[in-house]
C-alpha positions in Angstrom: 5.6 -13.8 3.4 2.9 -15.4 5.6 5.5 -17.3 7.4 7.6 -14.2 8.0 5.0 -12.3 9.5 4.1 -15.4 11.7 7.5 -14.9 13.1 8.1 -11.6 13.5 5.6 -11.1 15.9 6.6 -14.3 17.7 10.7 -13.1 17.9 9.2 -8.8 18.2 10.3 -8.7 22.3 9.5 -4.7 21.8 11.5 -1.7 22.4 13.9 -0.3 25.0 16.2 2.0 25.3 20.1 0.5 25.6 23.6 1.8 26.5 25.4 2.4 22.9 28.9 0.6 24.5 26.8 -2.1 25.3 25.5 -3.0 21.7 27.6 -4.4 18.8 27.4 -5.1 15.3 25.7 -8.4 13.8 28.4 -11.0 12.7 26.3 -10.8 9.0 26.5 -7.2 8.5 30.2 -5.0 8.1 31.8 -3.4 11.0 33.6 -1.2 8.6 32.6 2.4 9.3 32.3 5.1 6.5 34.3 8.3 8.3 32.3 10.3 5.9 28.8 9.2 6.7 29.4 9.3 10.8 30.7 13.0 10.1 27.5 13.7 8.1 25.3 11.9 10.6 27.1 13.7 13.7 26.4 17.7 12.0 23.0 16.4 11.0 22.6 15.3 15.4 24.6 18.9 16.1 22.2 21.0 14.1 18.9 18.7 14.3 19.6 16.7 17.3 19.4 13.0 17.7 16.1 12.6 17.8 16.3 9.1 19.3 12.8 8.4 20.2 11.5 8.9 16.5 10.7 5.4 15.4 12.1 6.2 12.1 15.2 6.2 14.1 15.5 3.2 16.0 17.9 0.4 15.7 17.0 -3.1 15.0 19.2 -5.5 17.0 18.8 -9.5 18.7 19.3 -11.0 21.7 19.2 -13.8 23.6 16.4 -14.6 25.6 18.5 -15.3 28.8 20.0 -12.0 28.9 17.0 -10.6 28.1 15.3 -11.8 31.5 18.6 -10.9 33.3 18.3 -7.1 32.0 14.4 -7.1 32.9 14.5 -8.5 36.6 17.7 -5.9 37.4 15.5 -3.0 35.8 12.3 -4.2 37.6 10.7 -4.2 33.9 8.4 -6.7 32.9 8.1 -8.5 29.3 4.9 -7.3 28.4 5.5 -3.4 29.1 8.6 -3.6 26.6 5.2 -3.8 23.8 3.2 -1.3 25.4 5.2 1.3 26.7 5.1 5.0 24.6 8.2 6.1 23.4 8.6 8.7 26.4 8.6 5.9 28.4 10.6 3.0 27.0 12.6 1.4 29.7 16.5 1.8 30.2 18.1 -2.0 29.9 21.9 -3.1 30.7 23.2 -5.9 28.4 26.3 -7.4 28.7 29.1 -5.8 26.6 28.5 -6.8 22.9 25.4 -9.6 24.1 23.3 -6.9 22.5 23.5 -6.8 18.6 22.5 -4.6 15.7 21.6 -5.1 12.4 22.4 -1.6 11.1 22.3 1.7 12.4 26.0 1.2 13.4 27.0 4.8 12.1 24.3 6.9 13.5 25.4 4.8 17.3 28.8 6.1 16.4 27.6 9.5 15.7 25.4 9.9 19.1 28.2 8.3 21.0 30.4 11.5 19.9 27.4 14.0 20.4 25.5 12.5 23.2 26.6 13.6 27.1 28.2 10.9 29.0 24.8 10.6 31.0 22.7 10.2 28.1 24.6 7.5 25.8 21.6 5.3 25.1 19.7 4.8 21.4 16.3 3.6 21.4 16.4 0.0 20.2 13.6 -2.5 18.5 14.5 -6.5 20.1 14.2 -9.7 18.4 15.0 -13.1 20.3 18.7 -14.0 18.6 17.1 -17.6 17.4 15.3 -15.5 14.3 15.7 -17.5 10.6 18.2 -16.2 8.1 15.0 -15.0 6.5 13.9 -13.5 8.9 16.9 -12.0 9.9 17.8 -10.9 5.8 14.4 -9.3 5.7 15.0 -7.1 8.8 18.1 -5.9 7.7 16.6 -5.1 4.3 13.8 -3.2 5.9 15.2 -0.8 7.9 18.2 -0.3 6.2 16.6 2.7 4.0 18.4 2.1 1.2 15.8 2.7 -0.9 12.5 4.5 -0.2 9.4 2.2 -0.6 6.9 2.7 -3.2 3.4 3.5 -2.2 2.0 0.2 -2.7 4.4 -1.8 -0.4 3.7 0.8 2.1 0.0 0.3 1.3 0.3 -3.3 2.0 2.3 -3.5 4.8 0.2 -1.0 6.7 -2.9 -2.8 6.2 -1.1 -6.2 6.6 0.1 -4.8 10.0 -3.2 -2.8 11.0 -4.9 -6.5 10.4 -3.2 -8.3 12.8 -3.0 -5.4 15.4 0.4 -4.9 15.2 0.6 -1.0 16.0 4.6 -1.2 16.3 4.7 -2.3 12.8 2.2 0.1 11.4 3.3 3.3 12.8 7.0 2.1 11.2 5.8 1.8 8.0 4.0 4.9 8.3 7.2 6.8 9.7 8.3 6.0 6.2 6.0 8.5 4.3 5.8 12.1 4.2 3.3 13.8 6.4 1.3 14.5 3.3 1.0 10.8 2.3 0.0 10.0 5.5 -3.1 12.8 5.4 -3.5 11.1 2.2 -4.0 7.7 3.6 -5.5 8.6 6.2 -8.4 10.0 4.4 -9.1 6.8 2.4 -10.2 5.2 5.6 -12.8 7.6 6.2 -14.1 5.6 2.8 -14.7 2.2 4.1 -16.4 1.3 0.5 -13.6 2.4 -0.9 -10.9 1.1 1.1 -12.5 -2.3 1.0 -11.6 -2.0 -2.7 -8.5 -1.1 -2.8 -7.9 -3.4 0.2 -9.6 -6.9 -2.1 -6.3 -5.8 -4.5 -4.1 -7.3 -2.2 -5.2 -10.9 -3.6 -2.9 -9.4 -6.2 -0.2 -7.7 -4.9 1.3 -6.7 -8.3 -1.4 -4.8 -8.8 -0.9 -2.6 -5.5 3.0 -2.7 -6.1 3.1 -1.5 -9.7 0.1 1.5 -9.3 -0.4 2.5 -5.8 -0.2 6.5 -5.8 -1.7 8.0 -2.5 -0.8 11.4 -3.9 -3.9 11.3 -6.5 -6.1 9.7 -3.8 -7.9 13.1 -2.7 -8.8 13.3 -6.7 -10.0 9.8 -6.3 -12.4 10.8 -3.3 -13.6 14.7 -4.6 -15.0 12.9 -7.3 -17.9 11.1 -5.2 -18.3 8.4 -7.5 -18.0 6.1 -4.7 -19.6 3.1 -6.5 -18.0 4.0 -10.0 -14.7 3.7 -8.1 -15.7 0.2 -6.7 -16.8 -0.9 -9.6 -14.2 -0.2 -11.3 -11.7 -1.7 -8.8 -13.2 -4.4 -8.7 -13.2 -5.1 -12.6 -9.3 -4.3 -11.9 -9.3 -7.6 -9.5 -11.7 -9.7 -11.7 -9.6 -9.2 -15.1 -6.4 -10.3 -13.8 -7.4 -13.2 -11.6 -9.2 -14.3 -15.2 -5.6 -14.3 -16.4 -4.2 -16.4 -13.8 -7.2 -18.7 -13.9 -8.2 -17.8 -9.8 -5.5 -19.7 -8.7 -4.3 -17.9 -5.0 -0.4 -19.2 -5.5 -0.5 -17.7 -8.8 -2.1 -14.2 -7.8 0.3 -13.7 -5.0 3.6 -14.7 -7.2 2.8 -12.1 -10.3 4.8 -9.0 -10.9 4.4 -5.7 -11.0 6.7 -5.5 -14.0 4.3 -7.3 -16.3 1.4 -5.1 -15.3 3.6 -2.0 -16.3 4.3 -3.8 -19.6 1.3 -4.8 -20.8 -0.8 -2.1 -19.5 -2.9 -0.6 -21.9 -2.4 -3.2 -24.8 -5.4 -4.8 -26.1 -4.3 -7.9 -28.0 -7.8 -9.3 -28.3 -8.7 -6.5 -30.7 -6.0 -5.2 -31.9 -3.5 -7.7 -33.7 0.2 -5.5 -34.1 -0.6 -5.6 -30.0 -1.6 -9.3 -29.9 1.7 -10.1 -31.8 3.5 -7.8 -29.3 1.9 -9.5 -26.3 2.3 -13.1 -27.4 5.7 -12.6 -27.8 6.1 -11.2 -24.0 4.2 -13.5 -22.4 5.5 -17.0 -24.3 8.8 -15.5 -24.0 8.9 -15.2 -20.8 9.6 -11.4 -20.8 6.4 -10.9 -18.8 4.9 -13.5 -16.0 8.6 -14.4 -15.1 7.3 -16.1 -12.3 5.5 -18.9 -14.3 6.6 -22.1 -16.2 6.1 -21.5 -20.0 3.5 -24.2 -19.8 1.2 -21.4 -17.3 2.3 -18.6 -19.7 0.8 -20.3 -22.5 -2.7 -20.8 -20.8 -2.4 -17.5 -19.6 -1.7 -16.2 -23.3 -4.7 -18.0 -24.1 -7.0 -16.0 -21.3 -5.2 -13.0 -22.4 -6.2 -13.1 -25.9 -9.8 -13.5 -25.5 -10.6 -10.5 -23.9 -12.1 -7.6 -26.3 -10.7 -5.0 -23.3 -7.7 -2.6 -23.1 -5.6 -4.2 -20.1 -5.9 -2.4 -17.4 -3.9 -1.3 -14.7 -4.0 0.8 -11.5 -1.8 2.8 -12.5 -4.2 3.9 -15.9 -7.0 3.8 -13.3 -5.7 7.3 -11.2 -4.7 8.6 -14.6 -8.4 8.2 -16.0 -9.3 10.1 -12.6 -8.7 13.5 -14.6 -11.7 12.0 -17.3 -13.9 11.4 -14.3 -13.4 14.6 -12.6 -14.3 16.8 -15.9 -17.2 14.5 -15.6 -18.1 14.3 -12.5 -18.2 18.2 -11.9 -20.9 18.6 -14.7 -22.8 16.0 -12.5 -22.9 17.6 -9.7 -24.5 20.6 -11.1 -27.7 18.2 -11.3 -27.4 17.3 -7.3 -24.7 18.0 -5.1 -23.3 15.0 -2.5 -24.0 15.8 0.4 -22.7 14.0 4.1 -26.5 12.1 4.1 -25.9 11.7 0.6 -22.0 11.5 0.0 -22.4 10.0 -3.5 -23.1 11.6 -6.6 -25.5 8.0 -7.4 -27.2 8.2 -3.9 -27.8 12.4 -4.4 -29.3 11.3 -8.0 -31.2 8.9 -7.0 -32.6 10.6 -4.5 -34.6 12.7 -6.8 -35.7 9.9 -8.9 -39.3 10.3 -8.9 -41.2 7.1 -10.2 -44.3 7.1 -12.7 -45.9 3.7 -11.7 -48.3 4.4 -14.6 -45.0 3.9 -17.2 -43.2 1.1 -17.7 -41.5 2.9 -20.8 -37.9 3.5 -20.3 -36.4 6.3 -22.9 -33.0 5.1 -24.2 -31.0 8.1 -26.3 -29.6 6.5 -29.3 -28.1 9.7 -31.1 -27.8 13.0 -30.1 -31.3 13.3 -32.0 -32.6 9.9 -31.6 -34.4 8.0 -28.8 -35.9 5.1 -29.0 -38.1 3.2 -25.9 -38.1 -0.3 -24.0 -39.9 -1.7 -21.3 -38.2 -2.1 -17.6 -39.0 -1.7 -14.1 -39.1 1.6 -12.1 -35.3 0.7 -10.8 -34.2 0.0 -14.5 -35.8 3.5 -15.6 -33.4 5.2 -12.3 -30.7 3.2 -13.9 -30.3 3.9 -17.6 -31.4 7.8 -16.8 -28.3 8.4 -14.4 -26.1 6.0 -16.9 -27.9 8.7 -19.8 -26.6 11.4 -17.8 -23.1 10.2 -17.5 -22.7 9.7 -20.8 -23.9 13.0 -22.1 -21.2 14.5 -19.6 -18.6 12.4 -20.9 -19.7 13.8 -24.5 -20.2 17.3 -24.0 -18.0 17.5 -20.5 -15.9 20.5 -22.6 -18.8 23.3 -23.1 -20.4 22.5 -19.5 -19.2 25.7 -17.6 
């Protein structure tokens, strides 16, 4: 994946607009033409228009890089405004007929070639140099072709892959791909920098991303204000299944996110109908596909030991509804505030210290209490962890 990026933004030449005669089919994708779907793409451009500067729109296509510099010097365009220009401003090239080729979006060119005026029969067009790999060139057509809508956490990874290495081209076009509430969504993580940072160390796991990403539940994530609960808990996330794979970096980045969804919520260590259950998926090789059964069997062995339910990200924004409850009856004690935007930091804040004590009073039953000597930090500490867990006890009859 590494490598692919690598090229992409070497063979990325950027986008122009080109003449739809002008540009042909790639020899590795059909030239058959579904009637049907150029007639339902040519009422859509009727009723909606074409819509041709929408990067959600665009073709992908090659070229070579001699006609390329042919097409620039005639339209007095240089290399480097092909990256830079905005979309209302994307130069007009001439290609030779058929030098210029696509690798999709041949119905929608067929469908603005019958709606488009005779002056105005260009489609705005995303360039690669012609020498790309078959992977490269395999992977393009796969990613634009839409066939099937991406799940959050490829989107998720891409973006931030893309945002990384400063490629805006490549971010925007992944973020065409979600909904204008998703985007909001997204958007608002990054005010969180503590937060994002977490969710951003998951990608030493991709799985983990792939299988549980949901930006819809994100603003329940982020009303909470448990800004270091949700770090901590993140990072537990990343720590428990890099135990499993032993740390190793080439195992982390070939799991799946069908193993996490399968063994999500088990807890083999404790309980043993789930440790027969798990054994059997993981020697198997039902789950961890990926890895020789020699790997699988060391990874059983990691697996086992834990005394944990295995955990997910997908579990995590479903235990966001348990935090919530909780979280409200917290902040009836102190309320975040923009100086303060955690419920911790708002807490603590009102932490006054007895230097006289060194008692700390630890709550054993609901009657019971029993005390042990600490520092001024550790007495902060167990009162706010106190107060969380009478919450999470009595949550229900706090109005």
């Amino acid at each position: 994946e590494f490598q692919l990026a690598q090229e992409r933004s070497l063979k990325y030449l950027g986008t122009a607009k080109v003449y739809i005669n002008q540009i042909a089919p790639h020899p590795s994708i059909s030239r058959e033409l579904d009637p049907q779907n150029v007639e339902r793409l040519s009422e859509v451009f009727s009723r909606d228009g074409c819509r041709r500067l929408d990067i959600r729109n665009h073709v992908t296509a090659v070229v070579s890089r001699q006609h390329l510099a042919v097409a620039l010097q005639t339209a007095g365009v240089t290399p480097h405004s092909l990256k830079t220009s905005p979309p209302d401003r994307y130069p007009l090239l001439e290609f030779p007929m058929g030098k210029i080729q696509c690798l999709h979006g041949q119905h929608r060119l067929r469908a603005a070639k019958e709606q488009l005026p005779p002056g105005e029969q260009w489609w705005t067009s995303d360039l690669y140099l012609d020498d790309i790999s078959a992977s490269l060139l395999t992977a393009l057509v796969d990613e634009y072709s839409n066939e099937k809508i991406p799940s959050d956490g490829e989107v998720y990874l891409k973006v931030r892959q893309y945002q990384n290495e400063g490629n805006a081209h490549f971010e925007n076009r992944w973020m065409a791909r979600l909904s204008p509430n998703k985007v909001k969504r997204l958007r608002q993580l990054s005010s969180r920098t503590e937060v994002r940072a977490a969710f951003d160390r998951l990608r030493m796991i991709p799985a983990l991303l792939l299988q549980g990403m949901k930006f819809g539940s994100l603003p329940r994530v982020l009303a909470t204000s448990c800004n270091e609960e949700i770090v901590h808990t993140l990072n537990s996330l990343l720590e428990e299944w890099s135990y499993y794979l032993s740390y190793d970096r080439v195992k982390m980045m070939k799991m799946d996110p069908q193993t996490v969804a399968r063994l999500q919520g088990k807890a083999p260590g404790v309980s043993a109908q789930d440790a027969t259950e798990v054994e059997g998926l993981v020697l198997s090789g039902a789950v961890f596909q990926n890895f020789a059964s020699s790997e699988r069997k060391d990874i059983w062995k990691r697996v086992k030991k834990r005394k944990t339910i295995i955990s997910s990200l997908d579990h995590f924004f479903q235990n966001m509804w348990y935090l919530e409850a909780c979280a409200n009856c917290m902040k009836r004690l102190a309320v975040p505030t923009k100086d303060h935007p955690s419920i911790k930091i708002a807490l603590m804040r009102l932490f006054e210290p007895d230097h006289g004590n060194n008692n700390c009073i630890i709550q054993t039953s609901e009657t019971d209490f029993r005390q042990q000597s600490g520092t001024q930090a550790d007495r902060a500490e167990l009162g706010y962890r106190q107060l969380w867990l009478y919450a999470m006890r009595h949550y229900p009859k706090i109005p």
